[in-house]
VOVEXLO-300414 format. One record per residue (C-alpha): residue in one letter; x, y, z. Coordinates in steps of 0.1 Angstrom, whole numbers, padded with zeros to 4 digits, always signed. Each point is the difference from the previous one (the first is absolute). Layout:
BEGIN
aXYZ ...
This chain:
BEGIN
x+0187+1521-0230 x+0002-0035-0019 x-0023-0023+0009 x-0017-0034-0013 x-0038-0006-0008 x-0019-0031+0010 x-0034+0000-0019 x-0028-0008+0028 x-0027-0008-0021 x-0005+0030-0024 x+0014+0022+0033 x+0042+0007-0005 x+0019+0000+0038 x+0038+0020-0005 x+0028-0012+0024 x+0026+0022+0002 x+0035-0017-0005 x+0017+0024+0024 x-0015-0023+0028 x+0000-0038+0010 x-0032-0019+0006 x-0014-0026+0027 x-0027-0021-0010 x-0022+0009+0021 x-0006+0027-0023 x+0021+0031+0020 x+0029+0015-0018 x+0032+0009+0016 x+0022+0026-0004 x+0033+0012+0022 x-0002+0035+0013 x+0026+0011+0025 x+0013-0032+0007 x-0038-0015+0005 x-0022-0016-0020 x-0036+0016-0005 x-0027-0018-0012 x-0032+0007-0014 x-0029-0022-0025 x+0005-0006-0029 x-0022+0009-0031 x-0007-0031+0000 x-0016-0002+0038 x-0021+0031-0006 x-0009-0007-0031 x-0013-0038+0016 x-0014+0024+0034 x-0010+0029-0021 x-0013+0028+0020 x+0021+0000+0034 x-0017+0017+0033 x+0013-0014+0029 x+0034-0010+0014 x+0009-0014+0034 x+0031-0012+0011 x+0000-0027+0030 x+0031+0016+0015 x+0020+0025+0009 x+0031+0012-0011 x+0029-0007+0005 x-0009-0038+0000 x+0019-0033-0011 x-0020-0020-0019 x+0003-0035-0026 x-0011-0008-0032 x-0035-0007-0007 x-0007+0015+0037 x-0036+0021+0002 x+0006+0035+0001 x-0028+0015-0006 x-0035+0003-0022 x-0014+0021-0030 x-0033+0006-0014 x-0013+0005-0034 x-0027+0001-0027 x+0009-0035-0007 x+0017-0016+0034 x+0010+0001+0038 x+0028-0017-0005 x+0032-0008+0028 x+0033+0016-0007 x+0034-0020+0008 x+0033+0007+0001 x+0018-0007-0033 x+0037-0004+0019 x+0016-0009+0035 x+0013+0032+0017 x-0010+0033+0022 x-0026+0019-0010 x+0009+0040+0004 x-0030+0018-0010 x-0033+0002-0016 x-0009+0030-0028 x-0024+0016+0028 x-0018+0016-0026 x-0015-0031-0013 x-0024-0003+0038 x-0013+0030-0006 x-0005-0001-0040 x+0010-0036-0019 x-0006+0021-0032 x+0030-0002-0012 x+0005-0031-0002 x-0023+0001-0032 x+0010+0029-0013 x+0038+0001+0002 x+0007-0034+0008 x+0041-0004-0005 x+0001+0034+0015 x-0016+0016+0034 x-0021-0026+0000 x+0025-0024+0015 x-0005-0017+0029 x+0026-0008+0024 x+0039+0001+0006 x+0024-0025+0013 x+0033-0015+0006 x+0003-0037-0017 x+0016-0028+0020 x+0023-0016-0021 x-0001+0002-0041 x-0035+0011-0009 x-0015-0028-0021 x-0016+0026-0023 x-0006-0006-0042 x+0004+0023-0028 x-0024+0017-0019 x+0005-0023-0027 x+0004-0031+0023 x-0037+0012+0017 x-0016+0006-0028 x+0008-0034-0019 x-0015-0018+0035 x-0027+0022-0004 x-0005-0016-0037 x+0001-0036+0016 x-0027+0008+0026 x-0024+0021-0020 x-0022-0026-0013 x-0007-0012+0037 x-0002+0034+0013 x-0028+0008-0028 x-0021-0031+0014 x+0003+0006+0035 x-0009+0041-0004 x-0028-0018-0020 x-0009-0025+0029 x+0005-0028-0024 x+0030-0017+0022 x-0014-0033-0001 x-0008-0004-0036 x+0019-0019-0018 
C-alpha cells in the first residue's frame, strides 16, 4: 500500500493514499458504496494507548458535521468525537465496545470506526492535501500538547 510520512517529532505517522482524509484526523475510505472511517496515525499517535470507546447514539442515525457522537479514553486524553461529514450514520465496528484495541494496533484496518452514507459531495482531502495541513499546524500542535498555548 503507498502511503506518505509526516515526521511527529522523531515519531513517523503513514497515511495510506488509497483513502481521503477529514481534519479531524479520521480517514475515509469507500467500501460498498459507503464510506468507513477510522483515526488516523496521526490521532493515535496524539491519544496513544486507546481503551475506551462510546458512541452517543445509535445506529442508524442522521447526524451533521461537527455534531457529538460520542467519547474515547486514553493514556493521554478523554477526548469528544464528532462527525467529520453531514449524512446517515449506518453502523458502528461493534468490536471496538467490547475491545478499542485495534484501533492502535491496526489502525487503517479493523480498527475502523464507523460506516456511513455522505450527504452531498464529501468534503474530504488527500493524503497529500492532509498531510501538507498537517505541516502548517504542527508547530501549534507541539505547543498546545506541551501546554505552552499562551506563549508567545
Amino acid at each position: 500500500m503507498d502511503s506518505l510520512r509526516f515526521m511527529m517529532g522523531e515519531f513517523p505517522a503513514e497515511f495510506p493514499t488509497d483513502r481521503n482524509y477529514a481534519r479531524n484526523h479520521m480517514w475515509a475510505k469507500e467500501v460498498e458504496e459507503r464510506i468507513r472511517f477510522g483515526f488516523t496515525a496521526y490521532a493515535v499517535r496524539l491519544l496513544q494507548d486507546v481503551y475506551f470507546l462510546e458512541w452517543l447514539m445509535d445506529a442508524p442515525a442522521d447526524w451533521s458535521r461537527g455534531d457529538e457522537i460520542g467519547v474515547i479514553e486514553s493514556k493521554k486524553a478523554e477526548s469528544s468525537l464528532f462527525a467529520p461529514l453531514d449524512g446517515r450514520l449506518l453502523r458502528f465496528n461493534e468490536r471496538l465496545l467490547d475491545d478499542p484495541s485495534a484501533i492502535n494496533t491496526d489502525k487503517y484496518g479493523a480498527g475502523w470506526l464507523f460506516e456511513m452514507e455522505a450527504e452531498g459531495e464529501p468534503a474530504l482531502e488527500s493524503a497529500t492535501d492532509y498531510v501538507a495541513w498537517l505541516s502548517e499546524v504542527w508547530k501549534e500542535t507541539q505547543r498546545t500538547i506541551k501546554g505552552q498555548l499562551n506563549d508567545p
